[in-house]
N, C-alpha and C positions, 0 to 999 in steps of 0.2 A: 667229254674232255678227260684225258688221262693227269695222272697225277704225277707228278716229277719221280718220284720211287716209291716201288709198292714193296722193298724191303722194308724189312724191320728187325729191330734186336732182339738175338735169340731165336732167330729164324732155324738158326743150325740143329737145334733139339727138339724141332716141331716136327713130327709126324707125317710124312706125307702119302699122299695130297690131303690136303687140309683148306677148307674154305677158308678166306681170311676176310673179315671187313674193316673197312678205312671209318672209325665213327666218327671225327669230325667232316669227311667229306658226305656220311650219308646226313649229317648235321645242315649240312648245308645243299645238300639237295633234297630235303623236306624245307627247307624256308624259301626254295626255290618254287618247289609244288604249290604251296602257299600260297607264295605271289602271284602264282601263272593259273590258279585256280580262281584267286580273288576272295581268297579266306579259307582257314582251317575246316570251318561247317560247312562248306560245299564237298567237300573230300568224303566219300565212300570208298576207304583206301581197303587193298585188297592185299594179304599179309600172306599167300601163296612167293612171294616172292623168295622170302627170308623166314618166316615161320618161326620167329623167335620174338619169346615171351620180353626178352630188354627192348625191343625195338616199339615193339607195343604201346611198351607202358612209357619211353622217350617219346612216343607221338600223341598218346593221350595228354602229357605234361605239355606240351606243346599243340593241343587245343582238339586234338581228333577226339572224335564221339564217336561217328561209323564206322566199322568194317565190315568187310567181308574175307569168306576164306572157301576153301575147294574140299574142305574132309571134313568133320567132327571133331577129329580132333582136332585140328588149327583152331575150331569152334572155341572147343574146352580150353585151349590155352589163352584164347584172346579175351573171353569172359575172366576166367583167374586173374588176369593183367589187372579187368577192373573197368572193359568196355562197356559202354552203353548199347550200345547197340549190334548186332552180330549178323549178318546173310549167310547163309551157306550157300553159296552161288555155283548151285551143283546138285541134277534131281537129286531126291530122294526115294530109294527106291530098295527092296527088300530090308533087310533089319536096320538099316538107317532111319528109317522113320521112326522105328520105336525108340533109335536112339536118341535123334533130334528130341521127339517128345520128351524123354526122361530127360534130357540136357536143360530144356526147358522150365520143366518142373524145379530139377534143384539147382537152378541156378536164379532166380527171381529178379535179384538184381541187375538182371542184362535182358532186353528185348529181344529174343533170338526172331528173324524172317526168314520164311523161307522161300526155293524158286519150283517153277515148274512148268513142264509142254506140256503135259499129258494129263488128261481129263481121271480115267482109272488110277494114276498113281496119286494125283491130290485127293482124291475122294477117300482113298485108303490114308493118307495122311488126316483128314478131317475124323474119317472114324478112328483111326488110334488117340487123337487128342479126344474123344469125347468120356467126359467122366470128370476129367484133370481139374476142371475148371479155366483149361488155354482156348483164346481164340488169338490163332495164330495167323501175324500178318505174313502174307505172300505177295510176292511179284512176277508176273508173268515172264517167262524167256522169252524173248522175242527175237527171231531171226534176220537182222539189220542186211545181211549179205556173208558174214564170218559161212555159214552152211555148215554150222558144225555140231548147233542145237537151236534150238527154241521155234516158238509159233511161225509161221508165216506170216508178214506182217500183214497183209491181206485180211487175212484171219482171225486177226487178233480179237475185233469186236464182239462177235457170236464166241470165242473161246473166253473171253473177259466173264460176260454175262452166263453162262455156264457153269463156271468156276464158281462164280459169287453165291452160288447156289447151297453148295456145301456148307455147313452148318455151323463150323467150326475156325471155319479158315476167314479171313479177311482179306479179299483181295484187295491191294492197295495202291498199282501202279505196274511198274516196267522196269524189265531190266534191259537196254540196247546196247550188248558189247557188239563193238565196231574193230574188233580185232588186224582186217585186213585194211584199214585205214590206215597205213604207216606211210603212205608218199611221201619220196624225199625232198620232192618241191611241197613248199611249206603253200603257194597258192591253189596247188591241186586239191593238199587235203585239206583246207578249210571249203572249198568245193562242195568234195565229195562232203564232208561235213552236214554244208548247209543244207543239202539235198536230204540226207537222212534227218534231222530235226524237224524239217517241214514236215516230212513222211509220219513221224510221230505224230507231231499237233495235229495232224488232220484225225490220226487215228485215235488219239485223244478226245478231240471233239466229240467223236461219233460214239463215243462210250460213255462221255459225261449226260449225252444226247440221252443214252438210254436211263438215266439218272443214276448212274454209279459211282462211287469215289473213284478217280486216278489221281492221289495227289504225289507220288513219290514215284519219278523216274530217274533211273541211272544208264548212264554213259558213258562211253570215253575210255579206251585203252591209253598207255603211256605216248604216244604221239597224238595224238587226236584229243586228248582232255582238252589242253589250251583251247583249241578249236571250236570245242562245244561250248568251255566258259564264255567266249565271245557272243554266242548268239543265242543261249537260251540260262534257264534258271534252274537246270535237272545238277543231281549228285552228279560227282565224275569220280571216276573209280581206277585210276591207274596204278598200276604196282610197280612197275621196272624203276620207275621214274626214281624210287628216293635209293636203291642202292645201282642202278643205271649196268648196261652191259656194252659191249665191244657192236653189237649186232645195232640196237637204238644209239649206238655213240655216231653211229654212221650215218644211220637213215635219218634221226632226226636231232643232228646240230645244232638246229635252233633252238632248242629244250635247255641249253649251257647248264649239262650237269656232270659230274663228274662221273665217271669208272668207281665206284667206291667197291668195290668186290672184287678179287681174286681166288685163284687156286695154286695155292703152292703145291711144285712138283718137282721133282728129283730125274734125274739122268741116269736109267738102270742100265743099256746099253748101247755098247757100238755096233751094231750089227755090217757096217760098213765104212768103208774110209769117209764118205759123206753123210753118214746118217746118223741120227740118233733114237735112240726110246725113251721115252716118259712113261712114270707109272702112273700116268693121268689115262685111265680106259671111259668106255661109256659108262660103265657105272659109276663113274666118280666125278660126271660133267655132263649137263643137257646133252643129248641126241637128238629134238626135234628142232632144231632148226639148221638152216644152211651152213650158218659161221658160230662152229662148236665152240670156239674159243680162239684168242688168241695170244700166242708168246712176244712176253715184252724185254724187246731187246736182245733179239737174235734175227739172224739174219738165213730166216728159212721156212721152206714151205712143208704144212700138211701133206703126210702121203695115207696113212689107214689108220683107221681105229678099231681094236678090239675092246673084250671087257675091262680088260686092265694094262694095256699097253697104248700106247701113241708112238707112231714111227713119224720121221719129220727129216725131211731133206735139206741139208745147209742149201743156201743161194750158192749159183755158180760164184766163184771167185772170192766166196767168204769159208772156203772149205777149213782154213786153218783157225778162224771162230768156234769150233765147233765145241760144245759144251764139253767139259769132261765127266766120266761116270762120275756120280754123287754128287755134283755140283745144283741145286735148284736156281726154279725161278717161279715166275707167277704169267 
């Protein structure tokens, strides 16, 4: 859901592009996650989104324990904030490991976990913690259908039992991002949903079967969380959901969350009686996915993107709309 106006005062001495967020709307699309999760401790919220230390420490006050994050350092920031608990949901592999471990060590007050596919890179994580006094809990990747990392789920059993082996490490469960889960019919993806959760319990069983711990499984991208809270009792891990984009504003509506994020951006030129540029380039706005963004409240379409430009065609018959140089918007 967009928000009536994504101005604000003093816009005219802001910098642009310039990320802006709306904090009572992410306000209220974390009490929305909340509700659609069925409590704050089912939340393994995942802080790649926004990666800022205020937003952190606003969801820990509002009852979050877990996250997760994609770097070390979002690690290092989100332990500072004052979390209990931390994933780097993301191998670990060349001097990462030594740095997870030393993140470990001097941070005590935070449970850092970590993830992994590969047999040689956890084993070299188990022998860099030894000495420390860490045994460091892990969750396996596991590949749900995303094909972009983790075990085959097939697989999963003999790679569990493997793992457990390593000295150091604790393995302790699953991680299943469901990333390609975003159907815009809300009956397809609880579907596809249920079909993956079964797939887990079964692979579950056959691990507990071999008497090993699985007690901690994570699921659920920002469409698909609701889905999983329905039918099972695993963490769910969504990130988009509390500051929401134009891309999830579309496919999944049913989430009734708001837009709270924009990017202000200024009018550098006319290169044509119908065009205009933005100094909004790819470095200053996602590149992977389809719908880079979108302009609120003009009446025109995308033509190319460079590093630091955006060209954008008025609609036919809105040519005398056309923004003027220096004029922003979001």
């Amino acid at each position: 859901m967009k928000l009536e106006n994504y101005h604000l005062e003093g816009e005219e001495n802001i910098i642009s592009p310039a990320l802006i967020y709306y904090r009572d709307a992410i306000v209220e699309n974390t009490k929305r996650t909340i509700e659609l999760a069925g409590g704050a401790g089912r939340l393994w919220y995942h802080v790649k989104t926004h990666k800022t230390r205020e937003l952190v420490e606003m969801q820990i006050e509002m009852g979050f324990t877990h996250f997760m994050c994609a770097t070390i350092a979002e690690a290092e920031m989100t332990a500072s904030a004052g979390a209990e608990n931390v994933l780097v949901a993301y191998a670990l592999v060349g001097p990462n490991i030594e740095r997870f471990v030393n993140l470990a060590q001097n941070s005590p007050q935070t449970q850092f976990w970590a993830l992994g596919d590969d047999l040689e890179s956890l084993k070299k994580l188990s022998d860099a913690a030894e000495g420390t006094g860490l045994i460091i809990p892990v969750l396996l990747d596991v590949n749900v259908g995303q094909d972009r990392t983790g075990v085959p789920l097939g697989e999963v059993p003999e790679f569990y039992e493997a793992c457990s082996k390593y000295p150091n490490l604790k393995v302790r469960g699953l991680h299943c991002y469901d990333g390609h889960n975003h159907q815009v019919d809300v009956k397809d993806r609880q579907e596809a949903v249920n079909r993956m959760d079964s797939a887990i319990e079964e692979v579950r069983r056959k691990i507990k079967e071999k008497g090993l711990v699985c007690d901690t499984v994570i699921v659920g991208g920002t469409p698909s969380f609701p889905c999983h809270a329905k039918v099972s009792d695993y963490f769910l891990s969504p990130g988009t959901s509390f500051v929401m984009d134009a891309r999830y504003g579309k496919d999944a509506p049913d989430l009734k969350m708001w837009e709270a994020g924009a990017i202000l951006t200024r009018v550098v030129s006319h290169p044509a009686h119908n065009t205009f540029t933005l100094d909004l380039g790819s470095k200053g706005i996602s590149c992977d996915q389809p719908v880079r963004g979108e302009l609120v409240g003009v009446n025109a379409q995308a033509m190319f993107q460079s590093e630091e430009h955006w060209l954008w065609k008025m609609d036919e018959g809105h040519e005398d709309e056309r923004p003027a140089i220096g004029t922003f918007s979001t």
